[in-house]
PDB file of N, CA, C, O and CB in Angstrom:
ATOM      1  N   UNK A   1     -86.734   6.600 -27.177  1.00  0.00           N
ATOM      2  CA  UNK A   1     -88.009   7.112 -26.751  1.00  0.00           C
ATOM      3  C   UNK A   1     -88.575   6.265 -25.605  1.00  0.00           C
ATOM      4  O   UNK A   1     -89.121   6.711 -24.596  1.00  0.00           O
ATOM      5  CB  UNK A   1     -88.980   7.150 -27.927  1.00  0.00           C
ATOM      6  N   UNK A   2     -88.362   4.966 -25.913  1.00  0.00           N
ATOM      7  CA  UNK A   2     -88.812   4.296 -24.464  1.00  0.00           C
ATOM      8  C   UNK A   2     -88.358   4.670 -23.098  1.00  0.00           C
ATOM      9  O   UNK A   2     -89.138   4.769 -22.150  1.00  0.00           O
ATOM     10  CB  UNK A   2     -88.465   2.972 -24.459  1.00  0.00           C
ATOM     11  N   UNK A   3     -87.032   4.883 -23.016  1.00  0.00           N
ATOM     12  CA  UNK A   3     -86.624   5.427 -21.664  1.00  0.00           C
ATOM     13  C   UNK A   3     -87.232   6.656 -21.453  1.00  0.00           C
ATOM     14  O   UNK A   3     -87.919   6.744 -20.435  1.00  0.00           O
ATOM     15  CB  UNK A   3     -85.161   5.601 -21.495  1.00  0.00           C
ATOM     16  N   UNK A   4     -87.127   7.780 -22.292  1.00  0.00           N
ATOM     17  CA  UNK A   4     -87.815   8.877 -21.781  1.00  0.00           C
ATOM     18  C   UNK A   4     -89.271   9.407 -22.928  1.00  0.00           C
ATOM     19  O   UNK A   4     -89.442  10.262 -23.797  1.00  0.00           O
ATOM     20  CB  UNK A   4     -86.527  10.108 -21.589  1.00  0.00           C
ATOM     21  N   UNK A   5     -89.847   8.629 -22.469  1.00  0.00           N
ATOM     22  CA  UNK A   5     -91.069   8.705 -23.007  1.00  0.00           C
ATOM     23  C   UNK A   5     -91.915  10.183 -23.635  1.00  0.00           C
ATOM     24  O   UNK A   5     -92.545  10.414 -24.667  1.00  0.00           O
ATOM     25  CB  UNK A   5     -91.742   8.132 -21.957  1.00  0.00           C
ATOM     26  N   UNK A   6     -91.393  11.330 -21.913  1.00  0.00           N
ATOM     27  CA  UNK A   6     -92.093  12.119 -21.647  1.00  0.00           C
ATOM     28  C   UNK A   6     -91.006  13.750 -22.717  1.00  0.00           C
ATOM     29  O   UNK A   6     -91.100  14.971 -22.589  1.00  0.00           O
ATOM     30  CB  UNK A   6     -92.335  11.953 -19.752  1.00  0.00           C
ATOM     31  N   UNK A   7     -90.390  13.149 -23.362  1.00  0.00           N
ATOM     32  CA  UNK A   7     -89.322  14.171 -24.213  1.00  0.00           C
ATOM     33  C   UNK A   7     -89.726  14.510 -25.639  1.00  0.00           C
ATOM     34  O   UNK A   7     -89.004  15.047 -26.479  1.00  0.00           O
ATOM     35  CB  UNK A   7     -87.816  13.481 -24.376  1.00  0.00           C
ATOM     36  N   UNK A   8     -90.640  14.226 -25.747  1.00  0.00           N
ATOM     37  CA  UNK A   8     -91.693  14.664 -27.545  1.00  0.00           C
ATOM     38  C   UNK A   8     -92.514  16.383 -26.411  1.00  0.00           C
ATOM     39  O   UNK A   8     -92.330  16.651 -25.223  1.00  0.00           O
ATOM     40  CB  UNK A   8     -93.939  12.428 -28.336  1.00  0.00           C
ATOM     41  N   UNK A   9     -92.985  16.806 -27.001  1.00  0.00           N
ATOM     42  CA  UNK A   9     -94.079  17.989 -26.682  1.00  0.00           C
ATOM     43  C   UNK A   9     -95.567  17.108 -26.821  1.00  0.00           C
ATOM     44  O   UNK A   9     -95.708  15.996 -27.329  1.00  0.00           O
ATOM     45  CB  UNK A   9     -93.965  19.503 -28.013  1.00  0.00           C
ATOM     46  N   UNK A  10     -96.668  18.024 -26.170  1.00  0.00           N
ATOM     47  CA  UNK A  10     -97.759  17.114 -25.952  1.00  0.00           C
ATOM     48  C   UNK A  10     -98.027  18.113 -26.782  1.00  0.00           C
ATOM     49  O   UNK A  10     -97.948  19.338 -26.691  1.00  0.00           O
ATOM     50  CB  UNK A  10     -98.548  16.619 -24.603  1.00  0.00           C
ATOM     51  N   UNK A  11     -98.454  17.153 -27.846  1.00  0.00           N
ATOM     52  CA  UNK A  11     -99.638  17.167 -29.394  1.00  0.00           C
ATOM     53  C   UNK A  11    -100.665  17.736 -29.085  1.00  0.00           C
ATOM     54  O   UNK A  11    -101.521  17.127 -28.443  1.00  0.00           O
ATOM     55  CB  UNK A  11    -100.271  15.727 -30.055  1.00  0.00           C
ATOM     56  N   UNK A  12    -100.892  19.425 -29.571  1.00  0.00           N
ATOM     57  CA  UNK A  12    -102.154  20.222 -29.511  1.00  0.00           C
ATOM     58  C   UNK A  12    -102.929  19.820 -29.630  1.00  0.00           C
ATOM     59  O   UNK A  12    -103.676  19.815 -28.651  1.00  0.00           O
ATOM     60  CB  UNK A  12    -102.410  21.007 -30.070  1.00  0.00           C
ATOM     61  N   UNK A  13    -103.441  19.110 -30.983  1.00  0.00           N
ATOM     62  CA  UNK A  13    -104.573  18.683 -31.048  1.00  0.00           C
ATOM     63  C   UNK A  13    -105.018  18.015 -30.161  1.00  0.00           C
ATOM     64  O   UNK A  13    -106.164  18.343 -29.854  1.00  0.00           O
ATOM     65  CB  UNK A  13    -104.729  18.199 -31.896  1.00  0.00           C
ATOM     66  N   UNK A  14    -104.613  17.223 -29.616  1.00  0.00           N
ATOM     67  CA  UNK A  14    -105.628  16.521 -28.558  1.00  0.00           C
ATOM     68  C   UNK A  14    -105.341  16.800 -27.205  1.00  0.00           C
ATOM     69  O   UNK A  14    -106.076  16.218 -26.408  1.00  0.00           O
ATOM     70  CB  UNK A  14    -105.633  14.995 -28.641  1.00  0.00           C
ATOM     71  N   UNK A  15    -104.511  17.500 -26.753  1.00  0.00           N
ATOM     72  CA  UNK A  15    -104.425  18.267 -25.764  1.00  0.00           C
ATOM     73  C   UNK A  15    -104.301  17.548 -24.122  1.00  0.00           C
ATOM     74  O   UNK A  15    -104.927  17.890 -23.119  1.00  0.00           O
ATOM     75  CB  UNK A  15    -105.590  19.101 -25.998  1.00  0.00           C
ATOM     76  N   UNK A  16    -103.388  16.578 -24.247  1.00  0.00           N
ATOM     77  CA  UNK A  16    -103.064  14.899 -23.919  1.00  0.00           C
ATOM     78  C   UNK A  16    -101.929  14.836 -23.124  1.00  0.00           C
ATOM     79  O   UNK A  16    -101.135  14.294 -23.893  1.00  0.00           O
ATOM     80  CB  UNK A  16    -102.729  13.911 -25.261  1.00  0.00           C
ATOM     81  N   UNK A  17    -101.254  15.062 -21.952  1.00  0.00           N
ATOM     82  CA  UNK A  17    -100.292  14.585 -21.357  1.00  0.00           C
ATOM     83  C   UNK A  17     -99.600  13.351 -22.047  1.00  0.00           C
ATOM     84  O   UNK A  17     -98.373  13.321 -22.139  1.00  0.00           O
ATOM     85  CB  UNK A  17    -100.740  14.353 -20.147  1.00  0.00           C
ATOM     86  N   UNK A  18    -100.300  12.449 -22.478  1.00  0.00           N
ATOM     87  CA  UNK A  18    -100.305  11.117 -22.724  1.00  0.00           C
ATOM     88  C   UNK A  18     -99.914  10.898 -24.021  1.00  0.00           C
ATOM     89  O   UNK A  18     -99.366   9.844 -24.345  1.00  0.00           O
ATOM     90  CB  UNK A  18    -101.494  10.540 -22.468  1.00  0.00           C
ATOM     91  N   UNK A  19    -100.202  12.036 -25.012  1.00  0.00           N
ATOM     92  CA  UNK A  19    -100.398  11.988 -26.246  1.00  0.00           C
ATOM     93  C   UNK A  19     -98.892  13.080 -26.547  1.00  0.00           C
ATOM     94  O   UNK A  19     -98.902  14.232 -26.113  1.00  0.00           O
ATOM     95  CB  UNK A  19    -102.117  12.488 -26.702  1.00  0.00           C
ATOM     96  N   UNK A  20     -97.644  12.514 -27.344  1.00  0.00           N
ATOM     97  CA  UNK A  20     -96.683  13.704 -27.661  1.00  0.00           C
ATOM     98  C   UNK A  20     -96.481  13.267 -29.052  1.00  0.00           C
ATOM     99  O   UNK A  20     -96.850  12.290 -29.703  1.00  0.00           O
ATOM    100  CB  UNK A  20     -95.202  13.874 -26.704  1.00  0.00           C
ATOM    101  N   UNK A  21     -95.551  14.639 -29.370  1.00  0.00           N
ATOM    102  CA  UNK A  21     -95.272  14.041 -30.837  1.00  0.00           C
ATOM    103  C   UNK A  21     -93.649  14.307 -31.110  1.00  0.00           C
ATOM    104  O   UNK A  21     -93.901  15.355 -31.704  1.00  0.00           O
ATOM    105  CB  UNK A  21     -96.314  14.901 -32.131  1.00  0.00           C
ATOM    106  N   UNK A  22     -92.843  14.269 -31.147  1.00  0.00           N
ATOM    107  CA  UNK A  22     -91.487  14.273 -32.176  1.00  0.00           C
ATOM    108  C   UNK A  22     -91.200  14.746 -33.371  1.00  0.00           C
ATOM    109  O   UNK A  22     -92.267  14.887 -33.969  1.00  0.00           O
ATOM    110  CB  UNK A  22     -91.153  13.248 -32.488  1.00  0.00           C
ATOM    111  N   UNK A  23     -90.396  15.034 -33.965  1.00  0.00           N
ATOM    112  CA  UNK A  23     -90.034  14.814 -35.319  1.00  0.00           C
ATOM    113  C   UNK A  23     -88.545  15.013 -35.999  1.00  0.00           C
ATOM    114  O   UNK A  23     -87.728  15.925 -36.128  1.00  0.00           O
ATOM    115  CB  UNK A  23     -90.877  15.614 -35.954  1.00  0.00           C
ATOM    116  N   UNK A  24     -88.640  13.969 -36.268  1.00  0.00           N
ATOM    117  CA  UNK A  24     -87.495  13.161 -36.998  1.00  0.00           C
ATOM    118  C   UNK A  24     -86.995  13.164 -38.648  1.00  0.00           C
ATOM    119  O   UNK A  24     -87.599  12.363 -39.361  1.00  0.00           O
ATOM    120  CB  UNK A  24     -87.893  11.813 -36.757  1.00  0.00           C
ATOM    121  N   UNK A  25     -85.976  13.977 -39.281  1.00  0.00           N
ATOM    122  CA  UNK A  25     -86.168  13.637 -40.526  1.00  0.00           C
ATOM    123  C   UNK A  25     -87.248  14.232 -41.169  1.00  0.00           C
ATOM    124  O   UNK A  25     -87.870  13.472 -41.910  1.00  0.00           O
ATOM    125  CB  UNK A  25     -86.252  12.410 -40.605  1.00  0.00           C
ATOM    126  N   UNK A  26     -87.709  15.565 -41.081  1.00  0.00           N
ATOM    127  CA  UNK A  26     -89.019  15.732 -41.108  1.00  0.00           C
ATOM    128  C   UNK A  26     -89.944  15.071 -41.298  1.00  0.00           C
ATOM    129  O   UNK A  26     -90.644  15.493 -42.218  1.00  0.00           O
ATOM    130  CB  UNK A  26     -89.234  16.315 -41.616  1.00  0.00           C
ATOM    131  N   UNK A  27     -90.487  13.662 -40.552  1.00  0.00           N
ATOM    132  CA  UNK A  27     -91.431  13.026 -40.244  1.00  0.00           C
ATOM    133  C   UNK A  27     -92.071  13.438 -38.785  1.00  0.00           C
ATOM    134  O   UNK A  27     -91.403  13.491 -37.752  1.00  0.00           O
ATOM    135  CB  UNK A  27     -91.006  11.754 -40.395  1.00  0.00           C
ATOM    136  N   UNK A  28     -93.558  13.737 -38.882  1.00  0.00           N
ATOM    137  CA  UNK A  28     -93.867  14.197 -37.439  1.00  0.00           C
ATOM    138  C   UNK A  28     -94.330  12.439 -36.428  1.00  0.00           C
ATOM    139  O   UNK A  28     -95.162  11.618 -36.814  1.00  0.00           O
ATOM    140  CB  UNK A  28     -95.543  15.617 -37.606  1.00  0.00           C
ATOM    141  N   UNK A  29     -93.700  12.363 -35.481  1.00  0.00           N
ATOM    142  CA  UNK A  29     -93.893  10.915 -34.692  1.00  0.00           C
ATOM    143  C   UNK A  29     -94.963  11.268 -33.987  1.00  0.00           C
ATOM    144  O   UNK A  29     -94.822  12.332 -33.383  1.00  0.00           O
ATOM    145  CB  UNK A  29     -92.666  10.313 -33.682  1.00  0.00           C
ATOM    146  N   UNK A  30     -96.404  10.514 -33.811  1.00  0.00           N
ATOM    147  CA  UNK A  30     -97.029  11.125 -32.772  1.00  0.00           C
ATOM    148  C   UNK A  30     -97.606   9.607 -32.085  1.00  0.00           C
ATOM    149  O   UNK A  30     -98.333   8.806 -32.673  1.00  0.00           O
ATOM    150  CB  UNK A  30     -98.236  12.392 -33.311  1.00  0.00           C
ATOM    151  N   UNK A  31     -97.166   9.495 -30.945  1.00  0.00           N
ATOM    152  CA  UNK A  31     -97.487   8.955 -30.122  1.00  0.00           C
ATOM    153  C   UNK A  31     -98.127   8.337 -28.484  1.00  0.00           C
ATOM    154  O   UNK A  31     -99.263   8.742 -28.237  1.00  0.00           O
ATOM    155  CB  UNK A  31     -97.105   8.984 -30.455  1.00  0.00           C
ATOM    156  N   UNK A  32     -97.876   7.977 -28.061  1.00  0.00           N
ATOM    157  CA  UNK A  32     -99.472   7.371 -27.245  1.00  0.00           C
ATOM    158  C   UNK A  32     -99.077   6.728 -25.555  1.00  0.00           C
ATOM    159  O   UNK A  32     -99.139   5.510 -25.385  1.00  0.00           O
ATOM    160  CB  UNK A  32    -100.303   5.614 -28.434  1.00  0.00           C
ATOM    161  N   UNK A  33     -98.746   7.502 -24.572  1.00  0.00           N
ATOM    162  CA  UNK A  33     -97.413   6.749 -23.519  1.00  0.00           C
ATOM    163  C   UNK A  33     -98.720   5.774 -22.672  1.00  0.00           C
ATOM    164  O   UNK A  33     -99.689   6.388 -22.224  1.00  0.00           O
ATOM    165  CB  UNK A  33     -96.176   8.308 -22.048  1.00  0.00           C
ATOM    166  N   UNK A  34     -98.652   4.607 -22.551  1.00  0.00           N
ATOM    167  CA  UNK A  34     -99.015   3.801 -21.360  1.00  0.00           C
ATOM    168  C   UNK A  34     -98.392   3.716 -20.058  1.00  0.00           C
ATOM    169  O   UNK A  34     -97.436   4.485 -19.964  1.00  0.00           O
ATOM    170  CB  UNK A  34     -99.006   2.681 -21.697  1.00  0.00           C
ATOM    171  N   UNK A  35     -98.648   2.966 -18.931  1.00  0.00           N
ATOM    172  CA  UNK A  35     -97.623   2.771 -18.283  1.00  0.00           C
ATOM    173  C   UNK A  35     -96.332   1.853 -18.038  1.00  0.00           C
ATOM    174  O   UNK A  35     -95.439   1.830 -17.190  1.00  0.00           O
ATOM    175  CB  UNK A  35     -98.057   2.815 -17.645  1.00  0.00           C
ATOM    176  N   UNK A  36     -96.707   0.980 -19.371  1.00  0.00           N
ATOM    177  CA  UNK A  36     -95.331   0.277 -19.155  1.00  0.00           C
ATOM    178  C   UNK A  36     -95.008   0.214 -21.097  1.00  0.00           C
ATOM    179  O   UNK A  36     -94.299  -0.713 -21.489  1.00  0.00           O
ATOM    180  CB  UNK A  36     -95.527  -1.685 -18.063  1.00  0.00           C
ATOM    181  N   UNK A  37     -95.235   0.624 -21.526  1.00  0.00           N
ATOM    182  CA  UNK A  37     -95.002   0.729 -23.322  1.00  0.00           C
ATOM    183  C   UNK A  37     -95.631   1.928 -23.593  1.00  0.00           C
ATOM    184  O   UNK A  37     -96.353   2.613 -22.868  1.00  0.00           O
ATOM    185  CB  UNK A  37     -95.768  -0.557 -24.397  1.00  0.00           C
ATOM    186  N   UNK A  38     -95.021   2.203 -25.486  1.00  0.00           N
ATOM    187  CA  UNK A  38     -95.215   3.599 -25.891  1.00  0.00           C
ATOM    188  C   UNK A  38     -95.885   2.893 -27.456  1.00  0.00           C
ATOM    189  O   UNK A  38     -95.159   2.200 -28.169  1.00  0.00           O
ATOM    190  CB  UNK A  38     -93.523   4.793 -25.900  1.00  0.00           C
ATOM    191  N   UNK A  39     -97.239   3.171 -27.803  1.00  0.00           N
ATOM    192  CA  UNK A  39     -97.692   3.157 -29.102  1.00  0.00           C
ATOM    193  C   UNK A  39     -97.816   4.279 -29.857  1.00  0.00           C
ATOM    194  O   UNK A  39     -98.231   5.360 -29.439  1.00  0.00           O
ATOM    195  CB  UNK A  39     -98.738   2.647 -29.135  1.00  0.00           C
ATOM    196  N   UNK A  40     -97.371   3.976 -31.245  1.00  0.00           N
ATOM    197  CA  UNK A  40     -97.254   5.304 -32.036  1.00  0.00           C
ATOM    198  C   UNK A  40     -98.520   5.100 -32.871  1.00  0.00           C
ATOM    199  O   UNK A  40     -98.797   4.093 -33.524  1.00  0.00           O
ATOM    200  CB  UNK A  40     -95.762   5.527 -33.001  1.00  0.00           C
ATOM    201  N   UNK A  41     -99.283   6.278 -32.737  1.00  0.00           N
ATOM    202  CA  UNK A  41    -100.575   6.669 -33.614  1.00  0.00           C
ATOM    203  C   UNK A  41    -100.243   6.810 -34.791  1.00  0.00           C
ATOM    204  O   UNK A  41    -101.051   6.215 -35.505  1.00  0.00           O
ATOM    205  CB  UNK A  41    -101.293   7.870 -33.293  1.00  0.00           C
ATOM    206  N   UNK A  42     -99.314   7.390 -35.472  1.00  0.00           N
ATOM    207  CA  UNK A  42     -99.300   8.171 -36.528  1.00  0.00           C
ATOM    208  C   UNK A  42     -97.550   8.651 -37.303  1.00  0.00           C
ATOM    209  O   UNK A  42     -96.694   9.204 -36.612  1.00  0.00           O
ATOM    210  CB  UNK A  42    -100.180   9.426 -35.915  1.00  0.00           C
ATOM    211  N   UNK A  43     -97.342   8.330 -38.665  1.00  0.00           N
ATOM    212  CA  UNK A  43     -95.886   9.150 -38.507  1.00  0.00           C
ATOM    213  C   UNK A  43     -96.228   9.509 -40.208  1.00  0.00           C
ATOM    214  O   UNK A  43     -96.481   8.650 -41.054  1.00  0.00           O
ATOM    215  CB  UNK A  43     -94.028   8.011 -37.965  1.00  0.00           C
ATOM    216  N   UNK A  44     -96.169  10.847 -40.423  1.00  0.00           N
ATOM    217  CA  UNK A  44     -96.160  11.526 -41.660  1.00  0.00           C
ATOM    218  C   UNK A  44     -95.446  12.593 -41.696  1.00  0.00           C
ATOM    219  O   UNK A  44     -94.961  13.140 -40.707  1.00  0.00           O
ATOM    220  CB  UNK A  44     -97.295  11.848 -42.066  1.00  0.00           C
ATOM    221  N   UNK A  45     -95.291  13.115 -43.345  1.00  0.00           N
ATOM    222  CA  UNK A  45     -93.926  13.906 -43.414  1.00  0.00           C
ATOM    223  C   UNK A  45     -95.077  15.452 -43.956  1.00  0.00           C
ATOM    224  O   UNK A  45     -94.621  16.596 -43.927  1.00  0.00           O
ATOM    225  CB  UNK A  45     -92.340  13.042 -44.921  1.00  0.00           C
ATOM    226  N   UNK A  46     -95.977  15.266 -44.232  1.00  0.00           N
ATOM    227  CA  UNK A  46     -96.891  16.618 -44.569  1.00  0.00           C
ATOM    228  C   UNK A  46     -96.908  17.202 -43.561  1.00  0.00           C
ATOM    229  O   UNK A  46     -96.897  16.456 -42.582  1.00  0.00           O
ATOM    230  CB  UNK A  46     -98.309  16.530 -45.007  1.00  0.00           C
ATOM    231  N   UNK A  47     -96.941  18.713 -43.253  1.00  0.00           N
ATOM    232  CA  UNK A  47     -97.396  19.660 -42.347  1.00  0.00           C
ATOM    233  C   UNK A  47     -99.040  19.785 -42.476  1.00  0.00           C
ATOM    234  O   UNK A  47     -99.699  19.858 -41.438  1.00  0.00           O
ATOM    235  CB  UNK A  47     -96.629  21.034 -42.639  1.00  0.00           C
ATOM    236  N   UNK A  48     -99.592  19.804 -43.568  1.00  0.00           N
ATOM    237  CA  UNK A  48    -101.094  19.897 -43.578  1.00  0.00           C
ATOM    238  C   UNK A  48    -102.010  18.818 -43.440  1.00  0.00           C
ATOM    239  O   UNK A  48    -103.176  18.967 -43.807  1.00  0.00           O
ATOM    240  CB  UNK A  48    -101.453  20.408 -44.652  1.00  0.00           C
ATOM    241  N   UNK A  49    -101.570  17.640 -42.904  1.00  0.00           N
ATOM    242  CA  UNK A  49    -102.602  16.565 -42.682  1.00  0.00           C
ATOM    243  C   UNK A  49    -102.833  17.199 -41.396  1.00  0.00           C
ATOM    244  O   UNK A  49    -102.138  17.810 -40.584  1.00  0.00           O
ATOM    245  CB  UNK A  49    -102.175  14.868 -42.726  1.00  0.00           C
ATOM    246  N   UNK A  50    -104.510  16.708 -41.526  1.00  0.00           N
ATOM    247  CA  UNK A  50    -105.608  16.699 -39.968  1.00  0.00           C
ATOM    248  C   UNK A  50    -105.556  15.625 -39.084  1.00  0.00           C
ATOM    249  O   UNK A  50    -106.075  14.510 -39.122  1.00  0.00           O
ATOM    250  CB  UNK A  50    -107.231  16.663 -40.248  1.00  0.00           C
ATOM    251  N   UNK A  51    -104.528  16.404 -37.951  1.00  0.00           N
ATOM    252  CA  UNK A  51    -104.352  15.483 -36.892  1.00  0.00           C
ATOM    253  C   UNK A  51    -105.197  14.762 -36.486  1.00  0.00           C
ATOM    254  O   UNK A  51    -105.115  13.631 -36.005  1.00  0.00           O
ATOM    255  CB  UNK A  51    -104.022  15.913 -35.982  1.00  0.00           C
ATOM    256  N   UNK A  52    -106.577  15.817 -36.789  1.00  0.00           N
ATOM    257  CA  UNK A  52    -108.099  15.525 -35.789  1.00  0.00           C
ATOM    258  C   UNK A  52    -108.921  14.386 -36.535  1.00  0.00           C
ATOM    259  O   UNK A  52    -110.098  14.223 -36.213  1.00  0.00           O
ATOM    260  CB  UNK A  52    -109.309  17.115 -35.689  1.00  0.00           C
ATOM    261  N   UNK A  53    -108.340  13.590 -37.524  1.00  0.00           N
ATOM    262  CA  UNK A  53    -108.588  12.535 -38.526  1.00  0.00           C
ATOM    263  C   UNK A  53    -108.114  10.818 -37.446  1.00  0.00           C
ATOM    264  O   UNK A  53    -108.312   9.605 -37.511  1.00  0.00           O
ATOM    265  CB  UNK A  53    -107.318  12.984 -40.218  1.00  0.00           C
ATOM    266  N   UNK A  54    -107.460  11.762 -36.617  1.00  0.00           N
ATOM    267  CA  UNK A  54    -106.828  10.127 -35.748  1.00  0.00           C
ATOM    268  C   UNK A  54    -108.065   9.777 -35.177  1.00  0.00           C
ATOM    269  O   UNK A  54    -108.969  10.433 -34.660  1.00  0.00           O
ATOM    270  CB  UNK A  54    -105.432  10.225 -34.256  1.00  0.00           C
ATOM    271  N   UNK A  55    -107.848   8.358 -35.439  1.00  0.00           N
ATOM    272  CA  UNK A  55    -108.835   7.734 -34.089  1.00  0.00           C
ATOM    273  C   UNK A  55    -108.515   7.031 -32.791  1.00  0.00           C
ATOM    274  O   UNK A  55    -107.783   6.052 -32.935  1.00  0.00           O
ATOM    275  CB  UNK A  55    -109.649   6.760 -34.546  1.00  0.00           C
ATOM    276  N   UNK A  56    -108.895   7.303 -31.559  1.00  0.00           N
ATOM    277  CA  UNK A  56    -108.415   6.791 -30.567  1.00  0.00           C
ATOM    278  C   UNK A  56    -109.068   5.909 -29.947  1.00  0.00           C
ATOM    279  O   UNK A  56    -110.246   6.257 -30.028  1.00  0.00           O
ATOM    280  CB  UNK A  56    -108.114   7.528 -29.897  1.00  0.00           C
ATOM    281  N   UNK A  57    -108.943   4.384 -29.017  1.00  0.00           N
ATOM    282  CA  UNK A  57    -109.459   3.899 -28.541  1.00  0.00           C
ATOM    283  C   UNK A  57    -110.694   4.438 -27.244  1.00  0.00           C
ATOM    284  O   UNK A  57    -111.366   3.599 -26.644  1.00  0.00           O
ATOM    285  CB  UNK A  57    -108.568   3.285 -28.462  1.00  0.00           C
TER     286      UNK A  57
END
């Protein structure tokens, strides 16, 4: 994921260039691209958790 940062889909909910998510193993990855590192917000295996529960800086 570090090399290609930009290869998850950008996460509806927040509607974020910046913001994509993955999923792996059915775990959904949702994470956070800077310009030189990638922080991950969030990784859960439920379909019904509220994305809109994240908090962002």
């Amino acid at each position: 994921m570090l090399e290609y940062p930009y290869i998850g889909k950008v996460n509806a909910t927040f509607d974020d260039e910046t913001i994509r998510e993955i999923v792996l193993d059915g775990m959904k990855i949702i994470y956070k691209i800077y310009p030189n590192s990638v922080a991950v917000l969030m990784i859960y295996r439920y379909i019904d958790f509220d994305e809109s529960d994240i908090l962002l800086d």
